[in-house]
N, C-alpha and C positions, 0 to 999 in steps of 0.2 A: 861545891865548886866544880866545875866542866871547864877540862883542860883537853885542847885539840891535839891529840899525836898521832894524827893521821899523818900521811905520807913524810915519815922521820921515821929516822933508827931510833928505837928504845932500846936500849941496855938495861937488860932484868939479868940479876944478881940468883943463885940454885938457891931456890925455895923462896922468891919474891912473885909473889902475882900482882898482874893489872885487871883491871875490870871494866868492861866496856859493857855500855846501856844500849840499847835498841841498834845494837851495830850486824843487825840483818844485811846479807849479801857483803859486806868488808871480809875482805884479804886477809888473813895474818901469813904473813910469808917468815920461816925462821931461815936468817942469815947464817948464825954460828951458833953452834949449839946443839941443845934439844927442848922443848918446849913441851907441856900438858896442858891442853885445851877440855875444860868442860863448856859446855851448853845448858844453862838451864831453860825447860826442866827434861832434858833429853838425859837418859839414862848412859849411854857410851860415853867414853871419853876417847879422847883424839891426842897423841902421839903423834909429835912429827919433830924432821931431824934437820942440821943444815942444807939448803935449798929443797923444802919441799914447803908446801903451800896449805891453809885452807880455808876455805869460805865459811861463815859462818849460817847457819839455817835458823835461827831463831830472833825475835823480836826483841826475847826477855836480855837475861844478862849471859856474857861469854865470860868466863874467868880466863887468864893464860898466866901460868905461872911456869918459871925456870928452872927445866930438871937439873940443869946445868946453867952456867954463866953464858947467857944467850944474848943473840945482838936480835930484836924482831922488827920486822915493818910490818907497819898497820894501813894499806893501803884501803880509802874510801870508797864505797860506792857509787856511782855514776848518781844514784836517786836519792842519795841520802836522806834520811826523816830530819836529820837536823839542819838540812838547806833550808826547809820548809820555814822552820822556826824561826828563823838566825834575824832576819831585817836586812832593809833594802842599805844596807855601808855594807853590812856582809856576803850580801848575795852579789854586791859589788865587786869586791875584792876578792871573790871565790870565781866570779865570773872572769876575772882579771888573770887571775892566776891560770884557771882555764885557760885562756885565750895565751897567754906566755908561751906552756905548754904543745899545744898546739902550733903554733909559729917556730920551735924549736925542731918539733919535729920534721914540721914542712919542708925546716933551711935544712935538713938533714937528707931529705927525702929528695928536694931540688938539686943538692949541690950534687952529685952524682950524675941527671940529668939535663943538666945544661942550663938547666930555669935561673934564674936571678930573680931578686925578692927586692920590692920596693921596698918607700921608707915604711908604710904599714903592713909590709908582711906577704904581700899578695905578690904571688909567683907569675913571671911573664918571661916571656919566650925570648929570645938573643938570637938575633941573625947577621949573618957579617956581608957586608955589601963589599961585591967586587966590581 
């Protein structure tokens, strides 16, 4: 079973691991807590504490398990190998989500600016006639 916890808090309980498949280039960011990160088949392990970050380098498997009662985010890669796979409803709905995303940010970026945002999202300029 392949269950997607990317961009969600996971709540891992001191001494519960997750295990993530070919998750090359994803984020694990630990919110609260402390976390232990192995890589296989990389010999170091990785230590990290609340708000610090890491990328993963490897293709194979990452284990992340909590040293402590941890909140972690599993932020996705931009390229992910499981976009590839997924099917055209999926590549839909991730395209979808993307495109939200993006429009959120924009309204965030515009309202400061003066820009106003039509009904699809697209930033236009406001002049006031005198």
């Amino acid at each position: 079973m392949r269950i997607d916890i990317f961009d969600q808090a996971v709540e891992l309980a001191a001494n519960r691991t997750i295990v993530l498949h070919d998750a090359r280039q994803a984020e694990i960011v630990c919110a609260r807590g402390r976390i232990w990160i192995t890589e296989d088949p990389l010999r170091n392990d990785i230590l990290i504490d609340a708000g610090e970050s890491h990328v993963v380098s490897v293709d194979g498997l990452a284990f992340v398990t909590g040293v402590t009662a941890s909140t972690v985010w599993l932020r996705e890669p931009l390229h992910a190998p499981s976009r590839r796979r997924m099917g055209a409803v999926g590549l839909l709905a991730a395209a979808a989500s993307a495109a939200a995303r993006m429009a959120d940010r924009l309204r965030r970026r515009t309202a400061a600016g003066g820009a106003q945002l039509d009904a699809v999202g697209v930033a236009t300029q406001t002049q006031s006639c005198s």
